[in-house]
Structure formats: structure tokens, C-alpha cells
RODO-2510 file (C-alpha; in nm, 4 decimals, decimal comma):
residues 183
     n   res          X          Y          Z
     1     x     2,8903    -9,1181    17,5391
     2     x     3,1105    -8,8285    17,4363
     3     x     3,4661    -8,7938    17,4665
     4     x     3,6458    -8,4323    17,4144
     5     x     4,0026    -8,4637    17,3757
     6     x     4,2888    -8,2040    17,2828
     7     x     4,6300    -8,3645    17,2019
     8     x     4,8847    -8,1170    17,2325
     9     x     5,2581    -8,0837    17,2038
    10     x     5,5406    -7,9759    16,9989
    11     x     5,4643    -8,0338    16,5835
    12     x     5,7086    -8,3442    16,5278
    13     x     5,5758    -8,5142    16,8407
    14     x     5,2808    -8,7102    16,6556
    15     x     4,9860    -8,5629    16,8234
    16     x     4,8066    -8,5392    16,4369
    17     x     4,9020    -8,8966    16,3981
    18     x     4,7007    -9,0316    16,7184
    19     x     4,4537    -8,7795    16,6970
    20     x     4,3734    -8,9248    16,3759
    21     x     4,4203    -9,2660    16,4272
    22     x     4,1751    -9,2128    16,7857
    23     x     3,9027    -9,0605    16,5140
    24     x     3,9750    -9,3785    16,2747
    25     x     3,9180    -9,5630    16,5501
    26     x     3,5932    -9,4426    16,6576
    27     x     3,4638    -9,4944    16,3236
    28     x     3,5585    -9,8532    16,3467
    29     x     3,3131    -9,8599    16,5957
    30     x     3,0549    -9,6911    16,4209
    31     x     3,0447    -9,3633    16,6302
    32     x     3,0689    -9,0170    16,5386
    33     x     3,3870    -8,8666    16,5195
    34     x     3,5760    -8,4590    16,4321
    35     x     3,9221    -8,4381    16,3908
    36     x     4,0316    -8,0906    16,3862
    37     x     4,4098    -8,0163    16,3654
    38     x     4,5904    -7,6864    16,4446
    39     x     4,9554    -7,5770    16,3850
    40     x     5,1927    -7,2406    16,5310
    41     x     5,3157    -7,0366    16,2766
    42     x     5,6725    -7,2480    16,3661
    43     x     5,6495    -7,6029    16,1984
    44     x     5,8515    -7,8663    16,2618
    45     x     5,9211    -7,7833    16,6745
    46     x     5,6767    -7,4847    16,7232
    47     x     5,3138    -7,5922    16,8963
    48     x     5,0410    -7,8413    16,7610
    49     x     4,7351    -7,9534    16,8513
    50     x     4,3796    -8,1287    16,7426
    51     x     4,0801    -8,1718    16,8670
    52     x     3,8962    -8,4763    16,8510
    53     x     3,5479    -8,5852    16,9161
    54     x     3,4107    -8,9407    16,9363
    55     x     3,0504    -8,9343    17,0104
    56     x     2,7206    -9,2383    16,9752
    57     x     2,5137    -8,9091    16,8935
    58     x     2,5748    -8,6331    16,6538
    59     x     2,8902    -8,3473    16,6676
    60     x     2,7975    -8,0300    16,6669
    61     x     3,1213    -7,8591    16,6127
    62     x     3,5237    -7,9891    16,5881
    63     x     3,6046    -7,6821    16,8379
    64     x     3,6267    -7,8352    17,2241
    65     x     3,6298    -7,5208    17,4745
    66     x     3,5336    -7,8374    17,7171
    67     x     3,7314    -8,1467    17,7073
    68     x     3,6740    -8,4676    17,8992
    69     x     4,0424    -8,5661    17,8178
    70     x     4,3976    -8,4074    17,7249
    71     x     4,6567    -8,5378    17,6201
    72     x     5,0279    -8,3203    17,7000
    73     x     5,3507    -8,3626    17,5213
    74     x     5,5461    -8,0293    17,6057
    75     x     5,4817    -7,7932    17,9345
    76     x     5,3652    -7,5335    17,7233
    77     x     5,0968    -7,7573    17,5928
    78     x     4,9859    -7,8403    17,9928
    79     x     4,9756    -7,4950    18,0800
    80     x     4,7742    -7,4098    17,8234
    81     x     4,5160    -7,6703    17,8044
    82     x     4,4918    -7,8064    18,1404
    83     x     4,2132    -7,5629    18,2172
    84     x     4,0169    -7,6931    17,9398
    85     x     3,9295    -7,9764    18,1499
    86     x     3,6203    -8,0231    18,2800
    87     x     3,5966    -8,1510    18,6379
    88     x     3,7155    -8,5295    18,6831
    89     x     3,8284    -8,5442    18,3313
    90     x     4,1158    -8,7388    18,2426
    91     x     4,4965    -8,5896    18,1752
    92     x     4,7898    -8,7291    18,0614
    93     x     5,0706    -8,5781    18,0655
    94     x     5,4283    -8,6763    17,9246
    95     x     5,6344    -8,7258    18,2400
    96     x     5,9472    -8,7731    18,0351
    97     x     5,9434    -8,3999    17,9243
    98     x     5,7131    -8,2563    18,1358
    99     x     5,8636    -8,1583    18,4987
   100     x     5,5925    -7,9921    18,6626
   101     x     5,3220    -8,2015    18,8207
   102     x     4,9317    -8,0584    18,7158
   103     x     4,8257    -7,7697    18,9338
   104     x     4,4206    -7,8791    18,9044
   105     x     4,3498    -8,1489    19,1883
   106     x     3,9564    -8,1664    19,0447
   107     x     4,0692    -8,3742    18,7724
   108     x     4,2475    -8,7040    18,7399
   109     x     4,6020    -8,6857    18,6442
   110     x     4,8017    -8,9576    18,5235
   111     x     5,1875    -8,9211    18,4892
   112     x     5,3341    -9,1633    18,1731
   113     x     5,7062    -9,1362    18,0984
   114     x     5,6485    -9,1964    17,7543
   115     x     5,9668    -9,0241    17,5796
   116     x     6,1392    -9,2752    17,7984
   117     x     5,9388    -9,5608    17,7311
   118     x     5,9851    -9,5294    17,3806
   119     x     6,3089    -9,4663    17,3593
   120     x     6,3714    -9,8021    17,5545
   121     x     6,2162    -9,9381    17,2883
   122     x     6,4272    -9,8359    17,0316
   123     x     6,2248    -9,5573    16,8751
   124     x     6,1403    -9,2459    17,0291
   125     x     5,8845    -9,1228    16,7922
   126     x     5,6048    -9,3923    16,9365
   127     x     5,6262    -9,1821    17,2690
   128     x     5,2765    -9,0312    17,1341
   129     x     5,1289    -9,3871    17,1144
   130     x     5,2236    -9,4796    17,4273
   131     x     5,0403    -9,1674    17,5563
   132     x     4,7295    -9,2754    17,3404
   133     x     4,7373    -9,6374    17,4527
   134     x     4,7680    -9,5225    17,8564
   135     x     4,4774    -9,2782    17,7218
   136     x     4,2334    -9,5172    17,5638
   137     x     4,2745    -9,7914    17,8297
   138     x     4,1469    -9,5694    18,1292
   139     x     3,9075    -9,3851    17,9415
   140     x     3,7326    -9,6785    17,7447
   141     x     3,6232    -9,3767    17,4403
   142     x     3,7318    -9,7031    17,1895
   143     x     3,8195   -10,0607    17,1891
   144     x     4,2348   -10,0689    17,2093
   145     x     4,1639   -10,3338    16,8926
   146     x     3,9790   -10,0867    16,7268
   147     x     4,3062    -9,8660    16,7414
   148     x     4,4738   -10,1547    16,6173
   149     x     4,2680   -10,2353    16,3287
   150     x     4,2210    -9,8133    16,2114
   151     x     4,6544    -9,7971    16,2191
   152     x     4,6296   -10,1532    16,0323
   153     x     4,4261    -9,9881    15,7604
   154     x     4,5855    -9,6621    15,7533
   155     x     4,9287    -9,7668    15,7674
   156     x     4,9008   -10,1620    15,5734
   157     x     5,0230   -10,1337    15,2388
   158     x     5,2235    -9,8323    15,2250
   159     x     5,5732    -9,7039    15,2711
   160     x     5,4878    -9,7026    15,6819
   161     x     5,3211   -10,0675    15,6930
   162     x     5,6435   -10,1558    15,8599
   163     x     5,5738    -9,9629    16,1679
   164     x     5,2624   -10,1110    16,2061
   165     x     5,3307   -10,3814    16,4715
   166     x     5,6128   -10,2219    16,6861
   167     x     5,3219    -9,8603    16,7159
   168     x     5,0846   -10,1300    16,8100
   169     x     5,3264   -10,2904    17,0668
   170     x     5,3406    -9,9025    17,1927
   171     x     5,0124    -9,8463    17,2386
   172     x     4,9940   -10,1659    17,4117
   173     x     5,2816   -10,0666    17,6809
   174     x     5,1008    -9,7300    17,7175
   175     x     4,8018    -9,9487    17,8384
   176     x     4,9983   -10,1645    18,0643
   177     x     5,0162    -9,8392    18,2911
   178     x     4,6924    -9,8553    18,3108
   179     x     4,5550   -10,1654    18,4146
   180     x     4,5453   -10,5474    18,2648
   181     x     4,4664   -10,5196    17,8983
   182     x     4,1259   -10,6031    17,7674
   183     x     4,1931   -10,8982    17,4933
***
């Protein structure tokens, strides 16, 4: 098993945060895992993105020119990644900011309102673990309680330890779109 994704969106968004957290996950599980992050010249509002790789054998490089999964946060981030898809790989795509539907029918497309989502739950910045949650759950790459555990140890005793349970409760909700969750 390999799984190629690019998270991509606006810098601000998050998509560092769960690209991260999907790597921390993956070595939870004893796989092999890149995390390679890259910024616009912009900051805080111009483009982001990472690559990450979780993989039972060995990475050969962080740089993904094929991905088996992206994740979209911004239109500019669709139209430029959605052809680094290989056929029947996974995208998800913000539907909340995102108003174009994907123009690839080869590949499965999956439609979260995630912006919207979050902010009916009180805190719009856990629209990105939504999307990670809907992510993880129909793509299988880790254990949903290995995601919970990696943001458990990142995030437990520090200034952000409070955020731990409602990002988990995010990620969960992202799953629900998915399917049943796994316990």
C-alpha cells in the first residue's frame, strides 16, 4: 500500500496541520511516511500545499507528480492539482468554497461542505479536519484512531491540548460523510 496525497489550499486553511498529523498518523501504524510542505511567496492567504506519503515499503522521494488522493481547499488549488490524479484516485474538494464541480470524470470525486460544517460547529478553522476525516474514512491509508491518537500526542500538553477533542469530533463528522465509522 501507498497513498500519494497533496493537500492544497490557501496558507491559514490548515492543510500543514493535517498533512502532518496524516504523516503522524501513519507512523502510529508503523508505516513509512514524507511530509513535504510548500508555501507562495504570499503567507498568511497566498497558496500552500504538502505532500504526503504513507507507504508499508520504502519512500523514494517527498515530491508526488502522481497522487492517489487530493485534498482541495480553494479553486485555485483544484485547478491546479486535480490533474495530478491518477485514474480512480480519490478527491476531495471543499464544497463550501469551491463552486465548480471537478472537470475529470476518471476519478472519484467527493463534494464535503466543510467551511460550513465547521462553522456550524462553532469554529471554522477545523474545516481542514473535516476534509481529512471524509479523506481517511474512504480511503482507509490509516486507522481514524490512529489520527486520533498522533493529534493526542502532538497537541496533549501544550497551549493547543484544548482543541484536542472538538478537532477530533471534526474529523469524526468529516467521516460521517463517508460511511458508518469504524470503532
Amino acid at each position: 500500500m501507498e497513498e500519494r496525497v497533496i493537500m492544497a489550499g490557501f496558507g491559514g486553511q490548515g492543510l500543514m496541520t493535517i498533512g502532518q498529523l496524516l504523516a503522524y498518523a501513519g507512523l502510529e501504524e508503523d508505516k513509512n511516511v514524507s511530509w513535504m510542505p510548500s508555501y507562495g511567496p504570499e503567507q498568511r492567504g497566498g497558496t500552500a500545499n504538502c505532500h504526503v506519503i504513507v507507504s508499508d515499503g520504502p519512500v523514494g522521494s517527498p515530491v508526488i507528480s502522481e497522487a492517489t488522493g487530493v485534498i482541495v481547499m480553494n479553486r485555485p488549488s483544484l485547478e491546479k492539482f486535480e490533474s495530478y490524479l491518477i485514474q480512480g484516485g480519490v478527491l476531495v474538494i471543499d464544497s463550501t468554497l469551491i463552486d465548480v464541480k471537478a472537470s475529470r470524470t476518471d476519478v472519484e470525486a467527493i463534494y464535503v461542505p466543510a467551511d460550513e460544517m465547521a462553522n456550524e460547529m462553532g469554529n471554522s478553522k477545523m474545516a481542514n479536519m473535516i476534509m481529512l476525516g471524509a479523506y481517511v474514512q474512504k480511503t482507509g491509508v490509516v486507522k481514524l484512531e490512529s489520527l486520533f491518537n498522533a493529534l493526542r500526542h502532538v497537541w496533549g500538553n501544550t497551549a493547543k491540548e484544548r482543541f484536542v477533542e472538538p478537532n477530533i469530533e471534526a474529523i469524526k463528522k468529516g467521516a460521517g460523510l463517508i460511511g458508518e465509522l469504524v470503532k
